[in-house]
C-alpha positions, -999 to 999 in steps of 0.1 A, spaced: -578 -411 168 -590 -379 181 -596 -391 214 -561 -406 216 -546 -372 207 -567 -363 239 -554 -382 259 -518 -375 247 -528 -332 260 -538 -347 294 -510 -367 303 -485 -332 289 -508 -315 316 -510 -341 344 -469 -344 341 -469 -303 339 -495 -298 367 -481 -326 390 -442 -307 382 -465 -274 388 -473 -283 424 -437 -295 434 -421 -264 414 -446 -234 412 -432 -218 379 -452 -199 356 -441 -216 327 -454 -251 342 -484 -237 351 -495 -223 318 -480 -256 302 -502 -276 321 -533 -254 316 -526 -246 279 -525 -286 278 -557 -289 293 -577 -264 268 -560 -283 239 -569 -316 254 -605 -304 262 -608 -293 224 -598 -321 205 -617 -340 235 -649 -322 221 -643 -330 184 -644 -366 193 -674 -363 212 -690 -346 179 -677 -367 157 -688 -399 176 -720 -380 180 -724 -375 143 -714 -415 137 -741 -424 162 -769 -404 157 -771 -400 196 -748 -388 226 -719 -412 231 -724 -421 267 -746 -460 260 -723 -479 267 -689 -478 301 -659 -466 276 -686 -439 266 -692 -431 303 -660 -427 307 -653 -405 284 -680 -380 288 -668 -383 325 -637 -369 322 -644 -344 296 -669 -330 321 -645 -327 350 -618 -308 323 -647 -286 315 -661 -276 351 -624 -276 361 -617 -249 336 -649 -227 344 -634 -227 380 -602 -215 369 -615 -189 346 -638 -178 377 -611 -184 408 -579 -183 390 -567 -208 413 -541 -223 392 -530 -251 421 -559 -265 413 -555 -290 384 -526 -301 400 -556 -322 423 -583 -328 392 -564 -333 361 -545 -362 368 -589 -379 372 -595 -366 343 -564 -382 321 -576 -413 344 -607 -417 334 -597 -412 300 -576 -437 300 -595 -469 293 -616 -452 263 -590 -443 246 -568 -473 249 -594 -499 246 -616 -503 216 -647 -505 211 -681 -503 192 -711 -480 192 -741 -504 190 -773 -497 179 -794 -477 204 -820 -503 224 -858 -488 221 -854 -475 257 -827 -454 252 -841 -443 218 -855 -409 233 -848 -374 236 -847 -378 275 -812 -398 267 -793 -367 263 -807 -343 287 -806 -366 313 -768 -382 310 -754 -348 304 -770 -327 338 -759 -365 357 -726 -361 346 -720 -325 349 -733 -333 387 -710 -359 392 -680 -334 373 -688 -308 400 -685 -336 433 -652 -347 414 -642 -310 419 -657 -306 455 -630 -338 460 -600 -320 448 -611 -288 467 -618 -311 500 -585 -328 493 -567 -296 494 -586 -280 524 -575 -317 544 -537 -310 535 -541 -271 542 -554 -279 576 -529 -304 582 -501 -279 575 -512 -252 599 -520 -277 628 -485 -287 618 -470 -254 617 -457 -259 589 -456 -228 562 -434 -240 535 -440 -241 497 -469 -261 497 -490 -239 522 -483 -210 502 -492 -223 468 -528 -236 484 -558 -213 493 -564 -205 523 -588 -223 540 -619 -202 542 -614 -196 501 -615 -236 498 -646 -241 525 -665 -210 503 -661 -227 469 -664 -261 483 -697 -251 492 -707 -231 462 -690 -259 439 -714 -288 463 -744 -267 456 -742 -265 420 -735 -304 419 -766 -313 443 -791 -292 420 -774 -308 381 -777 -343 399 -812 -330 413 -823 -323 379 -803 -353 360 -825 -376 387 -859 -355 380 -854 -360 342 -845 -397 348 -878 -402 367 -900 -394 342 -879 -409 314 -884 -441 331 -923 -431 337 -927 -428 303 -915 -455 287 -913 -482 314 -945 -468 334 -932 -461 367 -908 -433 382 -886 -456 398 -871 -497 388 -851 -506 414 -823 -504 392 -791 -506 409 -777 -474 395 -807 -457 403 -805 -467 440 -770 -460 443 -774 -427 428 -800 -419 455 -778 -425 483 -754 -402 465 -782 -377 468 -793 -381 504 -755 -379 513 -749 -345 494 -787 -333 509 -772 -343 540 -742 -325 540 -755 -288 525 -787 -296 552 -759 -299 586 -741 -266 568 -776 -248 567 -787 -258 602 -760 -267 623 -731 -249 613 -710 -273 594 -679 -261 582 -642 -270 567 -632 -303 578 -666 -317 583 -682 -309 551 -645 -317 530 -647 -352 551 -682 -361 533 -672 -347 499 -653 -372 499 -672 -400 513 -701 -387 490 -672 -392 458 -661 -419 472 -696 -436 468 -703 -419 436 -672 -439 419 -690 -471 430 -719 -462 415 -706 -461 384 -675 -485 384 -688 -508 410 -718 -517 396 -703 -521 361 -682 -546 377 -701 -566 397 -742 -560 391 -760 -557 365 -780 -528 352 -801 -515 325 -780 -481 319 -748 -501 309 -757 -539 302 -725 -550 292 -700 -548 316 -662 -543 307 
């Protein structure tokens, strides 16, 4: 029930923020974000109600994914707006958020008993610095998507509404970066502690599993991207270009494979 409540705050701020970016009004804007803190709370007392329920951190099974998925992005979304008060933001990120919502929320489901390999304290150490990795790429999209349009609009010449209400583009390149970098070292360390997870209790730091595979080429295209900005300069475009390539791969990790391979992190496949 909680969850659906939610769900309910993130479409009111996904309508408000989308309204936001058409009509900058302060009343919109604090709709949308009052909205989002709301959603975010009652988001969080599902999470700790399911977690009391379970005995474990709900993220076993997709829906679960899912969830903890978008409640990440609301909460490293509203860190960033706390720390940039860069309001025009949401109007990129919440409407993912109230996405990825949508399917755990709508679609019921049950909390299974915990297989033996999950039963270990790695379980929630690892899923939450692998999601709060994957949070910070979903907001290095929405900053890359907004640097692309900026661009755009001053190549265009044109200096209405919309190129007022967004950054400019060095403020979007700077966080991009710093926003890239944070993600890199979370997925870093969500990788590390899924190594020796699987080292003990399988006996090897690695099982070909698909997830695990794909996850590594989301790492080597992040590495890649903050290694060209260290060494040869990239900026702007360029790196918002493979933010997005690097999202665009990180969403088939997780919804590609579910549909089409199997895997030992989510067996069953919705």
């Amino acid at each position: 029930m909680m969850l659906k409540i939610a769900l309910g705050f993130y479409l009111l701020s996904t309508v408000a923020c989308l309204l936001y970016f058409v009509f900058p009004k302060k009343l919109l804007g604090r709709t949308y974000l009052v909205s989002a803190v709301v959603g975010f709370l009652c988001h969080s007392v599902a999470l700790v109600q399911d977690y009391v329920r379970a005995g474990h951190l709900p993220v076993t099974n997709f829906q679960e994914g899912l969830s903890f998925f978008s409640w990440t992005i609301i909460l490293i979304f509203l860190l960033l707006e706390f720390r940039y008060r860069i309001l025009i933001l949401g109007s990129f990120i919440i409407p993912l958020a109230f996405a990825a919502l949508l399917y755990p929320a709508l679609v019921s489901y049950e909390t299974k008993e915990l297989t033996p390999l999950l039963q270990s304290s790695w379980l929630g150490v690892h899923v939450t610095l692998a999601f709060l990795g994957d949070a910070a790429f979903a907001l290095a999209f929405a900053i890359s998507v907004m640097y692309i349009l900026q661009e755009y609009q001053l190549k265009a010449h044109r200096f209405g509404a919309t190129f007022r209400k967004l950054p400019s583009l060095e403020i979007l390149d700077g966080m991009n970066h710093r926003v890239i970098t944070i993600g890199f070292l979370l997925l870093t360390l969500g990788m590390i502690t899924g190594a020796l997870w699987a080292r003990a209790s399988l006996g090897s730091y690695l099982q070909g599993d698909p997830r695990e595979i794909w996850s590594l080429i989301t790492w080597v295209i992040y590495a890649a991207l903050l290694h060209a900005r260290l060494t040869v300069g990239w900026r702007g475009r360029r790196t918002a270009i493979m933010a997005i390539v690097g999202f665009a791969v990180l969403v088939f990790a997780f919804l590609g494979i579910n549909l089409f391979i199997s895997s030992y992190h989510y067996p069953e496949r919705f």
